[in-house]
C-alpha positions in Angstrom: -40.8 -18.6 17.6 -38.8 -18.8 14.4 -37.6 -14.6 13.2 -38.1 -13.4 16.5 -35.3 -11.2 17.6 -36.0 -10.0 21.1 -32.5 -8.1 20.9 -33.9 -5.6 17.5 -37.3 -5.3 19.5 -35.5 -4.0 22.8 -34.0 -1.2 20.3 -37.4 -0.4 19.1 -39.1 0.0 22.8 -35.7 2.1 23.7 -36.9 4.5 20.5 -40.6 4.9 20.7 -41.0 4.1 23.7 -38.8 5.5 26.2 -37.5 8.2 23.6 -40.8 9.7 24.2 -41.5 13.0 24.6 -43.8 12.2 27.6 -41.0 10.1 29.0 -37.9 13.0 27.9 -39.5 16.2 27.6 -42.0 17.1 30.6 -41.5 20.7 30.6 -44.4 20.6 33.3 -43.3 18.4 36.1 -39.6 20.2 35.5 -41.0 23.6 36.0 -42.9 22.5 39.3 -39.5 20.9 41.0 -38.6 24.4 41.2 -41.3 24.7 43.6 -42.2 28.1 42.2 -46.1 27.1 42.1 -48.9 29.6 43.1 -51.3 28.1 45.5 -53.8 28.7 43.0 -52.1 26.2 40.8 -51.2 23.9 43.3 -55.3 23.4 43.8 -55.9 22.9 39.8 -52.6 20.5 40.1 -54.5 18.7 43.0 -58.1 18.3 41.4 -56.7 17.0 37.8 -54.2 14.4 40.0 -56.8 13.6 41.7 -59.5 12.7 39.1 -57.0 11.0 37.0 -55.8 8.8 40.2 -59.9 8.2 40.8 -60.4 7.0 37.3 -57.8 5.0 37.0 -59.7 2.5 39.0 -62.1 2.0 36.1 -59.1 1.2 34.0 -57.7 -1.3 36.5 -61.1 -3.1 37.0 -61.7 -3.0 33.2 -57.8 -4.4 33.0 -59.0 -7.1 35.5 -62.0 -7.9 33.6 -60.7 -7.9 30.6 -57.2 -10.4 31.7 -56.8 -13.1 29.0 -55.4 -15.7 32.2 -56.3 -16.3 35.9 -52.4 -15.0 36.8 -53.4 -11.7 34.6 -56.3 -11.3 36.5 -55.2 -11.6 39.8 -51.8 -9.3 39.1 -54.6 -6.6 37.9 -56.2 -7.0 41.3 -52.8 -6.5 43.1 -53.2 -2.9 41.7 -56.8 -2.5 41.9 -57.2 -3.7 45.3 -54.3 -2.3 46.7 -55.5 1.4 45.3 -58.8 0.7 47.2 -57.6 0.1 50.4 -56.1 -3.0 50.9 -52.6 -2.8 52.2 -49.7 -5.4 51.1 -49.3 -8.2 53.3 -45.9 -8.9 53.9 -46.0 -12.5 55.7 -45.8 -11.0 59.3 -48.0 -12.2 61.3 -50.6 -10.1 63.2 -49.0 -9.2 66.9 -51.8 -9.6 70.3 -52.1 -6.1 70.6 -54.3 -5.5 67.4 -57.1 -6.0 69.5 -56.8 -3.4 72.0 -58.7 -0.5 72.8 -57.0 1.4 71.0 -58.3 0.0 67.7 -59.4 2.6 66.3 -55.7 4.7 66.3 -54.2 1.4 65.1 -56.0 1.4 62.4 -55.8 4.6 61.1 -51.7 4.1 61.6 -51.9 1.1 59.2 -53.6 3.3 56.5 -50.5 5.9 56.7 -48.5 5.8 53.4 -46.0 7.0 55.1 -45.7 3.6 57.2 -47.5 1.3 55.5 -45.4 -1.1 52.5 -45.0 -1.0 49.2 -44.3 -4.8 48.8 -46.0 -8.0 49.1 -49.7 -8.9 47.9 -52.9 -7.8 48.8 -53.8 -11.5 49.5 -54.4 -12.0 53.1 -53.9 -8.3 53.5 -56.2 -5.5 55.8 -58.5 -3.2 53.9 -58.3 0.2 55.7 -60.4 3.5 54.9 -57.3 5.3 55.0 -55.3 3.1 53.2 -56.9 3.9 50.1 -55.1 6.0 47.2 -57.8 8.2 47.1 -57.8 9.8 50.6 -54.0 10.2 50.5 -54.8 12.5 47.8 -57.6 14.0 50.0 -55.2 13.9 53.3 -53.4 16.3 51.0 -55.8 18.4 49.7 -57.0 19.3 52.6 -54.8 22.2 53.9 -54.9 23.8 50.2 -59.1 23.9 51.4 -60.1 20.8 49.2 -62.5 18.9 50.2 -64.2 15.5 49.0 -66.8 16.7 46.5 -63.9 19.2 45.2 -61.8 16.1 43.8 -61.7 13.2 41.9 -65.0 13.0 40.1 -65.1 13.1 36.4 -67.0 16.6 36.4 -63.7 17.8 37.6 -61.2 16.8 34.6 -60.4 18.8 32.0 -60.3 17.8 28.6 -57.0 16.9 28.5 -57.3 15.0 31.9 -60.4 13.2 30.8 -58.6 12.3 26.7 -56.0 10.6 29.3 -58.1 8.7 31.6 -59.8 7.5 28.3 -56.9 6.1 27.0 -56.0 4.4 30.6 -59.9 2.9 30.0 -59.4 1.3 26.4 -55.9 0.9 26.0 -54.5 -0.5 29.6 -58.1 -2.1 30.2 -58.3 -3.4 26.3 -59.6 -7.0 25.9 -56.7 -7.1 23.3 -53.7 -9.2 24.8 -51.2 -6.7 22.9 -53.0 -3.4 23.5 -53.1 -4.3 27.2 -49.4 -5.2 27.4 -48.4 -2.8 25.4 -50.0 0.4 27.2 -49.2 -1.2 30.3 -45.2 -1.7 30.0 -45.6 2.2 28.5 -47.2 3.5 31.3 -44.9 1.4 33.5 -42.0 2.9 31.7 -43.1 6.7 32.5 -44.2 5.7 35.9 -40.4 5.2 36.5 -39.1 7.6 34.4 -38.0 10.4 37.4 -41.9 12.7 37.2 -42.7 11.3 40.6 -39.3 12.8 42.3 -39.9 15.8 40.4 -42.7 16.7 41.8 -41.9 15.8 45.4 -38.6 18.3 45.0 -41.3 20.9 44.2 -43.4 19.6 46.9 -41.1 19.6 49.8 -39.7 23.0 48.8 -43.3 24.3 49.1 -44.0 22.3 52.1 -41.1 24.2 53.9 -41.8 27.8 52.7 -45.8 27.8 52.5 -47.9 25.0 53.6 -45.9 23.3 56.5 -49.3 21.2 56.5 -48.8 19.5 53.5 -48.5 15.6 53.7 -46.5 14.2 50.9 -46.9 10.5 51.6 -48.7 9.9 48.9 -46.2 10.8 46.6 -43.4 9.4 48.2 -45.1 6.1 48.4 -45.4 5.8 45.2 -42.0 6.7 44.2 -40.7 4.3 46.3 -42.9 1.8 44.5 -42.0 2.9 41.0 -38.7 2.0 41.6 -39.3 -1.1 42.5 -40.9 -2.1 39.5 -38.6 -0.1 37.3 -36.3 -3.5 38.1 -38.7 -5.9 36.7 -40.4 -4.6 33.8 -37.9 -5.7 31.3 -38.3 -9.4 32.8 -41.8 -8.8 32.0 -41.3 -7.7 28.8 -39.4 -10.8 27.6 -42.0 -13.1 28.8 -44.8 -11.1 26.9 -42.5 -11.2 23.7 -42.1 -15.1 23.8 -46.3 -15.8 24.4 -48.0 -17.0 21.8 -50.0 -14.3 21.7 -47.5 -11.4 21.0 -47.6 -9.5 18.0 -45.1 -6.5 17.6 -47.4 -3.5 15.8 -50.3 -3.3 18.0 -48.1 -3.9 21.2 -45.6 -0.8 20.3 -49.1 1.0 18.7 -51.1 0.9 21.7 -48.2 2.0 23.9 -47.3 5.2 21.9 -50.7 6.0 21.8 -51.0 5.7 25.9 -47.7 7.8 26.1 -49.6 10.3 23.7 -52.0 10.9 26.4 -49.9 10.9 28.9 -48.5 14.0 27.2 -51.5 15.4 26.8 -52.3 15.1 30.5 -49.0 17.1 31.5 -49.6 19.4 28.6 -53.0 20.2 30.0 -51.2 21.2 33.4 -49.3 23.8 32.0 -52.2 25.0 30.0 -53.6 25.5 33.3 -51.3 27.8 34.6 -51.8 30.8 32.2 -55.2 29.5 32.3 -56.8 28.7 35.6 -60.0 27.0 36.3 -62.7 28.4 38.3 -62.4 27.8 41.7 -64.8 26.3 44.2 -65.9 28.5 46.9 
């Protein structure tokens, strides 16, 4: 551990990583708070959120894969199978009337994001259908006249979309102790860094003026859970600095290069809306 100096590397995370443009400067998620968004927009929004949030589960499985420890592995499967469906168990036990009749409405209530938690572990929790990241996104789609083949599939993406779900692929999935940990605590870091309340401004205010429809749970859910990790990830940064396996350049490499294409992404957005795609009839 001898020359380590976890105070001068905090100073260089502060500067390339959170001095990021992607992290500073998104001109895209600050237009849409206004809530000033054609409809038309709002769809090609949808569909690139929507493949990126589908495709991120190849990252997350490769992540899990790819886990240099059994503790690695299983916190990758927190994420994974919590994106899949499987809702957080929280300790509480299960009350008598989960077997009643009325089954069927329970369930779909336990897949709500609106009601279901954002803490504890998947271990010991219920899978739901409806619980899964996916059809939150398609919950909300749907009043915008998106349907399931409309979203999430790789055909969808753009190429700034798909550059970014690439990166997510080899650099948060990377075999590579330091480019894992490094993209990870990057795209931790932006996760936290405000986009997510951006957009819900922008949401709401077209919720209440357009499409009273529109269900935002999904992104309110996962504010709620960025902020919760926003807490903890310089804890976890500190005890990545002081494993054995750390090494400084491909650690801060591999997470500019993730916060590159997480630029790219939002830069892609606002291409789109002087540029729209073609819609599907």
């Amino acid at each position: 551990m001898a020359g380590k100096n976890f105070d001068a590397f905090q100073k260089t995370i502060a500067r390339e990583f959170m001095e990021h443009p992607a992290v500073t400067e998104n001109t895209y998620t600050r237009w849409f708070s206004s809530g000033d968004v054609p409809l038309d927009h709002l769809r090609d929004f949808t569909v690139q959120f929507s493949v990126f949030s589908n495709q991120f589960l190849l990252a997350a499985l490769n992540r899990t894969i790819n886990a240099d420890t059994l503790a690695g592995a299983r916190e990758s499967k927190e994420i994974l199978m919590n994106e899949l469906g499987v809702i957080y168990n929280k300790g509480e036990k299960t009350s008598a009337h989960s077997e009643s009749p009325r089954r069927a409405e329970t369930d779909d209530l336990e897949g709500d994001p609106a009601l279901v938690s954002t803490e504890g572990t998947v271990d010991g929790g219920k899978f739901r259908f409806q619980a899964a990241h996916f059809e939150w996104l398609l919950k909300f789609g749907e009043p915008l006249g998106l349907k399931f083949d409309d979203m999430g599939k790789r055909r969808h993406g753009t190429p700034s979309t798909l550059r970014f779900c690439d990166g997510l692929f080899r650099l948060y999935g990377s075999d590579d102790y330091n480019e894992a940990m490094g993209a990870s605590f990057a795209v931790e870091n932006w996760a936290a860094a405000g986009f997510w309340k951006e957009l819900i401004a922008g949401l709401e205010k077209i919720k209440d003026s357009r499409v009273p429809d529109l269900s935002l749970a999904f992104f309110t859910w996962h504010d709620k859970i960025e902020d919760q990790h926003k807490a903890h990830t310089w804890d976890e940064l500190r005890d990545c600095y002081h494993s054995p396996k750390f090494r400084e350049e491909p650690f801060i490499h591999a997470g500019v290069e993730m916060l590159d294409g997480v630029k790219v992404f939002w830069d892609g957005l606002n291409d789109l809306r002087g540029h729209p795609r073609a819609r599907v009839a």
